[in-house]
N, C-alpha and C positions, 0 to 999 in steps of 0.2 A: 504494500500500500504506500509506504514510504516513497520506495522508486516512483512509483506510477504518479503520485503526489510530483514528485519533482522534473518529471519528465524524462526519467536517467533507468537504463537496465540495471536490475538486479546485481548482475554477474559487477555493475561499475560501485555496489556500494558495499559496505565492510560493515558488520556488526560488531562490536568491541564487549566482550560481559563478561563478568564472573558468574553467573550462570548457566551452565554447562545447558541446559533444555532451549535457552532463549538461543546460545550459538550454534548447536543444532538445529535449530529450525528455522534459522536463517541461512545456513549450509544448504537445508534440503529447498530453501523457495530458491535457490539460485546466487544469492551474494557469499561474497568472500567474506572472511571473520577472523576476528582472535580469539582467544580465550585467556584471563586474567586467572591464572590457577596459583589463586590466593591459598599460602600453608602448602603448596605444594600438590594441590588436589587433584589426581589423574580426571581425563577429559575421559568419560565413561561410554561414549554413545559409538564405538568402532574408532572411525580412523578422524586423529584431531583435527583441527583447523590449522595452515599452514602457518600460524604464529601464536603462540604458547610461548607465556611470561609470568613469572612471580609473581609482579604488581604491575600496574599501570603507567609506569616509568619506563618497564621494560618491554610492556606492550609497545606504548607510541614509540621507542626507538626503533624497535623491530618495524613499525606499520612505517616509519618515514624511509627506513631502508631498504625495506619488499616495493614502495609503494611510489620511491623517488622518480621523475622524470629522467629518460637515461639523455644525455649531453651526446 
């Protein structure tokens, strides 16, 4: 709904959560994702999301480095 709201595919937006249910199931509509695996907490639903971090620090560094414009 988000995408369709903004005019932008799926596959172009990223869900960012420490809830392992909310980044699954924006994996399964189609968008990329992290997962913030706060204490260390295995990503339970099969195969994770292609950026998995401690905190939220370590998320957005990973998202600005998967996610940089290449020069």
């Amino acid at each position: 709904m988000a995408a369709e709201q903004l005019g932008a595919r799926p596959s172009d937006m990223r869900m960012v959560a420490a809830h392992d249910w909310d980044v699954w199931g924006a994996m399964q509509a189609g968008c990329a994702a992290a997962f913030v695996a706060r204490g260390g907490a295995p990503f339970p639903f099969g195969r994770p999301p292609d950026i998995v971090g401690a905190d939220l620090t370590a998320v957005a560094e990973a998202i600005m480095n998967a996610d940089a414009p290449s020069l």
